[in-house]
N, C-alpha and C positions, 0 to 999 in steps of 0.2 A: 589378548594383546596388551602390551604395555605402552601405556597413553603418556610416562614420563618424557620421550622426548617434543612434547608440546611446548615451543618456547615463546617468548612475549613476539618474538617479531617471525618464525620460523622452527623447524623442525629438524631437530637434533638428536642422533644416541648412538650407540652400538649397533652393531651389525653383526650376525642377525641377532644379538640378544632384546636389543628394543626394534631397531629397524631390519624390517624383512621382509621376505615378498608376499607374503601375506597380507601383512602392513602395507606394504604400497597396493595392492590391487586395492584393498579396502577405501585406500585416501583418494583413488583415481577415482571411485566411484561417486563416495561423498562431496568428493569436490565438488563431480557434474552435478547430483544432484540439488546441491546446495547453492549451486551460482545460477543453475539453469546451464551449464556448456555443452554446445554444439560443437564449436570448434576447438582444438588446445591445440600447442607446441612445447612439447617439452625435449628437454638433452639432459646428460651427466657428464662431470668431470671426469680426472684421471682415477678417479677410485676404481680399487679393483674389484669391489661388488655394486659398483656402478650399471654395468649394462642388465644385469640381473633384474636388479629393481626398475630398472627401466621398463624392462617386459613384463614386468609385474604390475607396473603402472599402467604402459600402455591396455592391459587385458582389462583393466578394475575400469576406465574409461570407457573404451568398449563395450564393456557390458552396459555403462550407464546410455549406451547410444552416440557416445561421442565420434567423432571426427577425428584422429588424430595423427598431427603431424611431429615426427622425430625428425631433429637434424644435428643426433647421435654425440660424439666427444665435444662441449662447446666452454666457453666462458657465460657467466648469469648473464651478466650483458646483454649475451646474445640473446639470448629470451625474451630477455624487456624490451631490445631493439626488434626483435617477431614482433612482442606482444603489442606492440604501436605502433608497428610501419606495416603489417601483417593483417590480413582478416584474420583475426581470430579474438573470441570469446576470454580466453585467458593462457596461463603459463605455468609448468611445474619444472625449475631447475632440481637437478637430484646431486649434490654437492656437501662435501664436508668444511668444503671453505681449507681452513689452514689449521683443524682438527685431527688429532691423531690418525694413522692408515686404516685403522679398525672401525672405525666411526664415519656416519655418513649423514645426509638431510635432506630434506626439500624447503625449498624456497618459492612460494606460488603469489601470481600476481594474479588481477582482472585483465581485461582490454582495457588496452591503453597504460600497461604496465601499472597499473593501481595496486601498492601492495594488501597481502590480505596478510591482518596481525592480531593480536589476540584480539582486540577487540574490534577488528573489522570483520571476522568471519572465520578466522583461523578455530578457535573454540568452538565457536558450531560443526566444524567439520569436525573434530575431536567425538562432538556429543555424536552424531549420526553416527559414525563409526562404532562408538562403543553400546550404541543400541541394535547391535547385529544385524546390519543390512542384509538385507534377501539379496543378494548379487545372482543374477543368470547365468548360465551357464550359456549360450547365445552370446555370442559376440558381434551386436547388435550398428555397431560402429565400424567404420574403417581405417586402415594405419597405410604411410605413405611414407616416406623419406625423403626428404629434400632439403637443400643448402641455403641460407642467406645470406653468408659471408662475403660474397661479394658487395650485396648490395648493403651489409653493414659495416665494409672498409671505408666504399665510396661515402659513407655518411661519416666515419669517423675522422676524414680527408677534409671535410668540408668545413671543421673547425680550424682549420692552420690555412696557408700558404704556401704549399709546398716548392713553389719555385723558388720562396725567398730564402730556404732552408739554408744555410751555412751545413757544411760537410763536417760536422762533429762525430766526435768519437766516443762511440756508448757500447756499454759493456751491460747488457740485459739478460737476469737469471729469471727466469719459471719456476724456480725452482721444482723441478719434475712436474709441476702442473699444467693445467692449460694453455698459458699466455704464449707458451713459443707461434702454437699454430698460426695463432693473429700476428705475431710481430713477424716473422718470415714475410709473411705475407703482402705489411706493410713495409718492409725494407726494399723489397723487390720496386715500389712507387715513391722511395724517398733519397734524396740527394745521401745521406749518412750512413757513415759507416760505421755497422751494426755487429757487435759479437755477439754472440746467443752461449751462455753457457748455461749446465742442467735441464737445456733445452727441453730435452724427449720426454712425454708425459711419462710415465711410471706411477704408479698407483702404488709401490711399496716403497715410495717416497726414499731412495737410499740414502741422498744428501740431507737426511730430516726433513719434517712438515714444513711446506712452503708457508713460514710465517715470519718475514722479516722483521717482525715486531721482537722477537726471542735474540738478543744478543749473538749467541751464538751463532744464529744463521745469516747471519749478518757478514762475515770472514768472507767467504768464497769471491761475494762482489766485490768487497773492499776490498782487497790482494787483486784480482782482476782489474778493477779501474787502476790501482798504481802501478801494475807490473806490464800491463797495456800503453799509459801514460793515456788515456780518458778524461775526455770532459767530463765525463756526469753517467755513475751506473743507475739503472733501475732494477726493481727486484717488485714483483708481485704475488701474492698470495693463492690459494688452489686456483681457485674461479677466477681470478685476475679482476675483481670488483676492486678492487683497493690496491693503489702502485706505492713503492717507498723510493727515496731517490736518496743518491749516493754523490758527494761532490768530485772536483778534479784530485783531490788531496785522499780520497778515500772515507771522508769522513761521513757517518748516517747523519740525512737531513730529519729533525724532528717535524712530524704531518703538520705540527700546529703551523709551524714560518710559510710550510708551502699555500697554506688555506689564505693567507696575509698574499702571498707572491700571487697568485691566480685569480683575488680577485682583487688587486692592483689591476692587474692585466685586462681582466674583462670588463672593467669599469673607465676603461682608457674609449673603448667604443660603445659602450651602454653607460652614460654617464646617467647619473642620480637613480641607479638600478639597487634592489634589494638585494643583501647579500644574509644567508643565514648561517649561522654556525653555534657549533655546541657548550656548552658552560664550562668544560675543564679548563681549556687557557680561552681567555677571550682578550686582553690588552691590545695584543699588538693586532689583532682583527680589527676589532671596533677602531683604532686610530688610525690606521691603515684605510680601512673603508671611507673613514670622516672625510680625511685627508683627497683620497679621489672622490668624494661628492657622493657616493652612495650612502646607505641605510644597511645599519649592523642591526639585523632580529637573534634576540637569540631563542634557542630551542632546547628541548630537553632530547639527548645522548640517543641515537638511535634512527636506522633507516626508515622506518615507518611515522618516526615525529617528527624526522626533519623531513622528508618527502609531505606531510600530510601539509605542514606547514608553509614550506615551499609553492605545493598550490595554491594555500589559501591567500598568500601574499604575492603570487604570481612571481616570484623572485627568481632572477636571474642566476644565481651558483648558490650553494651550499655547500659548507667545508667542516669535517671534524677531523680532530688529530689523530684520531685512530687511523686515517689515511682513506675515507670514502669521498669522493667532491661527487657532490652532485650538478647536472645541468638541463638549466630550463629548455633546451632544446633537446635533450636526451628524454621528454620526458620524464623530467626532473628525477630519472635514475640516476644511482654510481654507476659513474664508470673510471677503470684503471686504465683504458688506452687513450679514451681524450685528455684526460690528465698529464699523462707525459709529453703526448705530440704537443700540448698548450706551453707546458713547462720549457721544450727543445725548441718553438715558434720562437718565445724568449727571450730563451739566451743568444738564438740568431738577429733579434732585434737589436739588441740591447748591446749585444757584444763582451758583454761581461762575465763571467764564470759564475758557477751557480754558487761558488760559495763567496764572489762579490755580491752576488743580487742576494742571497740569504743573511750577510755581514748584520745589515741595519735593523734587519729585524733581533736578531740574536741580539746585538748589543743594547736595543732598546729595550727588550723585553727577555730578560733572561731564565729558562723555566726548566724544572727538574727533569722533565720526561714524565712520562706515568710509570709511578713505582705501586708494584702489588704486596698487600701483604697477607696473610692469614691469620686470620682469629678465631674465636671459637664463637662469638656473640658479635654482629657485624651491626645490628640497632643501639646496642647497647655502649659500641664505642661510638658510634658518631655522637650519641648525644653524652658523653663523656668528654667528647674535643669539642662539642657546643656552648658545654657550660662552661669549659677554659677558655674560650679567645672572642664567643661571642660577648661576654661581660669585661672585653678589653677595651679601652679607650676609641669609637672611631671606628669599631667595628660594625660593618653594614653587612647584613644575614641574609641570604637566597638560598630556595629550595625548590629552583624548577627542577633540578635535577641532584639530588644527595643533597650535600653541603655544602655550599660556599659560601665562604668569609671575606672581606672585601675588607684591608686598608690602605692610606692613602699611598704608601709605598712598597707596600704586596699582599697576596692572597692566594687564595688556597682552596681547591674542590676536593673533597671526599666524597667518593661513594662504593652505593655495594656492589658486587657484582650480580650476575641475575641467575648463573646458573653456577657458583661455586662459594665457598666463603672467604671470602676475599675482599682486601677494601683498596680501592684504585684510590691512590692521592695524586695532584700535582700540583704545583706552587709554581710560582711564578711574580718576578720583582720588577721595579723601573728601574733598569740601565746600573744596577748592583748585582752583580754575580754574588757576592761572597753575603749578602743578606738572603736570598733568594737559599744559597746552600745551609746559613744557620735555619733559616727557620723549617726548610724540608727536614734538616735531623732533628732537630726538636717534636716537629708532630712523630715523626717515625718513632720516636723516641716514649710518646706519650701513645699512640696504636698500638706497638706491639709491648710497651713497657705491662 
C-alpha cells in the first residue's frame, strides 16, 4: 500500500492509485482498532469511486467488530453532526472535498466529532496499517442504513429565525456536489426564494471541481446572480464544509470580510465571547471583534488547530479565509450551511445588501486575496523575504503560522503549502488600496524573482 496520501489534518490521493479498497478495508480496521470503536457512521460524497470505498470501509470495520452505521451520499457535516448528536464511538467521511474527479479521502473524527490529525491519532493508524494487520475474514460487526437529515435540518434551523426571514433572492451552485441535497431540503422550510443551479451531484464533476476558490468557477454564480437580479449567490465546495458568497452586483465576497461579518453578528448576543481565527488577514477581525466586545485568539491555519483551540478556549465561532467558520454549538465543527442561513438571518436584519454590510470592511481593511505561487525551494524563499522586510524599520515578525510581517500601515503572511510547492501570500493595508496593491507586487516580485 501507498501510505503518501497521509496528510497533517486528513487523507488524500488518487484513486485507485494511492487510495483503494484495499486501503479503505485496512483504515476501517486500524481505526477500530486503534480508537477502540464499537460504534461508527460513516457517508461519501459525489465521487464516483466513492460507494466503492465505502464497502471497502464498511467490511475493514466489520471485520474489526465494529457496528456500522452508513447514511450513504452526505455532506462532512453531516458526520460531525452523527458524530455528536449520535451514539456513536466516531466518523469516517470518504470525500475529495473540491480535489480533482480522480482523487478521493477520508476524513475521521472521535465522538463527539474530535478531529483525528496527525498528531492526534491519524499517524498511528498509518503505523497499524503498514504493519500488515491480520484482518478476518468473519465479518464480526453489523451494517444498517439510516438517515439523520432531518434531525440535522432541525438543528441547522435553530441558528436563524426563520419567520423573521425577508424573502430574498439567492442563486445557490453545488457545484455538482453535495450541498444541493441539504439546501432543497432547507428551502422547502424557508420564507426565500431559492435557485439551485449544478445542482445534481455528479461525481465527473462537468462544470469543473466544486472549488469556488479557482477564479474560473467562479462565472456560472456570478452571471446567475445578475442575470436573475439576486441578493446574494452562494456556491460551496464538494462536501459543502466551506460556503463562498457572491454579492447583489455579482461580485466574489473574499472568506476573510465574512469571518469579520459573522462574528459581528454573533457577538450582538454573546457579548464579550472568544472569537478565533487564522494569521493570513487578521486586521479587520481583531477590530471588528474589539469593537463588539469580544476576544480576537489567533491560531495557526488549519481545521484541527483551530477546532483544538476553540475547545481549549471554549470560544464561541471561528473563522478563516479560506471559507471554514466554525461553531461552538456545532461542536466546534465547519459548517457551510449555518454559515449562510447566519449570513441571509443578516441581511433580513439589517436590511442592507451584502455588499452594503461587506463596504466597511473592505474599505477599512483592504487585502490582496490569497495569491499562489511556485517555487522550486519554499524554506529557502521565505527566509529570503525574512531577511528583506524583517530588518525594515517597525517591522514586528510572527510565526505561529509561515511568516508574518506586521507594519504600522500593512502586512503580509507567507506560507507553504503542505502538500504541493507552492507559497500562499496575502497582504493586506489600513483603508489604502493602492499601498496594499504596491507592496503585493513587490513581494510577488521578489518570490518568484
Amino acid at each position: 500500500m501507498d501510505f503518501s496520501g497521509f496528510k497533517a489534518y486528513d487523507i488524500r490521493g488518487k484513486v485507485p492509485a494511492i487510495l483503494d479498497a484495499r486501503f479503505a478495508k485496512n483504515l476501517g480496521f486500524a481505526f477500530a482498532k486503534e480508537f477502540n470503536i464499537q460504534k461508527a457512521v460513516i457517508g461519501y460524497d459525489a465521487r464516483l469511486s466513492g460507494p466503492s470505498l465505502y464497502q471497502a470501509l464498511t467490511n475493514g470495520l466489520q471485520a474489526a467488530g465494529v457496528n456500522v452505521t452508513g447514511i450513504g451520499m452526505c455532506g462532512t457535516e453531516e458526520i460531525y453532526f452523527a458524530s455528536f448528536a449520535k451514539d456513536f464511538d466516531g466518523g469516517i467521511m470518504i470525500t475529495g472535498s473540491h480535489n480533482p474527479a480522480d482523487e478521493n479521502g477520508f476524513k475521521i473524527v472521535r465522538r463527539g466529532a474530535v478531529p483525528i490529525s496527525g498528531d492526534s491519532g491519524l499517524f498511528a493508524i498509518r503505523n497499524r496499517m503498514a504493519s500488515h494487520q491480520d484482518i478476518p475474514d468473519t465479518l464480526s460487526g453489523s451494517f444498517a442504513e439510516a438517515s439523520f437529515r432531518q434531525d440535522y435540518i432541525d438543528h441547522l434551523l435553530s441558528y436563524i429565525k426563520p419567520e423573521t426571514l425577508k424573502p430574498l433572492k439567492i442563486i445557490a451552485n453545488p457545484g455538482n456536489g453535495c450541498a444541493g441535497l441539504v439546501v432543497q431540503e432547507l428551502a422547502t422550510r424557508l420564507p426565500l426564494d431559492i435557485t439551485i443551479i449544478q445542482g445534481e451531484p455528479d461525481g465527473t464533476f462537468p462544470n469543473g471541481v466544486p472549488n469556488p476558490l479557482l477564479p474560473e468557477n467562479r462565472k456560472a454564480t456570478a452571471d446567475a446572480v445578475v442575470e436573475n437580479k439576486a441578493d446574494l449567490g452562494i456556491a460551496w465546495d464538494g462536501d459543502f464544509d466551506r460556503c463562498f458568497f457572491f454579492d447583489e452586483k455579482g461580485n466574489f465576497i473574499e472568506g476573510y470580510y465574512l469571518v469579520g461579518m459573522i462574528a459581528e453578528a454573533l457577538l450582538k448576543t454573546n457579548p464579550h465571547a472568544k472569537i478565533i481565527h487564522d494569521p493570513r488577514l487578521v486586521w479587520n477581525t481583531q477590530a471588528t471583534v474589539k469593537k463588539a466586545g469580544g476576544t480576537a485568539i489567533e491560531s495557526k491555519t488549519g481545521h484541527a488547530f483551530i477546532k483544538e483551540r476553540m475547545r481549549a478556549e471554549n470560544a464561541l465561532y471561528g473563522g478563516e479565509m479560506s471559507a471554514h467558520h466554525y461553531f461552538r454549538d456545532f461542536a466546534y465543527c465547519d459548517s457551510g450551511m449555518i454559515t449562510w442561513l447566519l449570513v441571509v438571518q443578516l441581511l433580513s436584519d439589517s436590511g442592507k445588501s451584502l455588499s452594503e454590510c461587506i463596504a466597511q470592511y473592505q474599505e477599512a481593511f483592504p487585502c490582496s486575496g490569497e495569491i499562489n505561487s511556485t517555487v522550486e525551494d519554499i524554506p529557502s524563499t521565505i527566509r529570503k523575504i525574512e531577511q528583506i522586510y524583517a530588518s525594515l524599520p517597525n517591522a514586528q515578525v510572527s510565526k505561529i503560522d509561515g511568516l508574518s510581517i506586521e507594519f504600522p500601515d500593512w502586512r503580509f503572511n507567507l506560507r507553504g503549502s503542505n502538500t504541493e510547492p507552492v507559497l500562499r501570500l496575502n497582504v493586506e493595508s489600513k483603508a489604502t488600496p493602492s499601498l496594499m496593491k504596491e507592496k503585493t507586487e513587490e513581494l510577488l516580485e521578489q518570490i518568484r524573482g
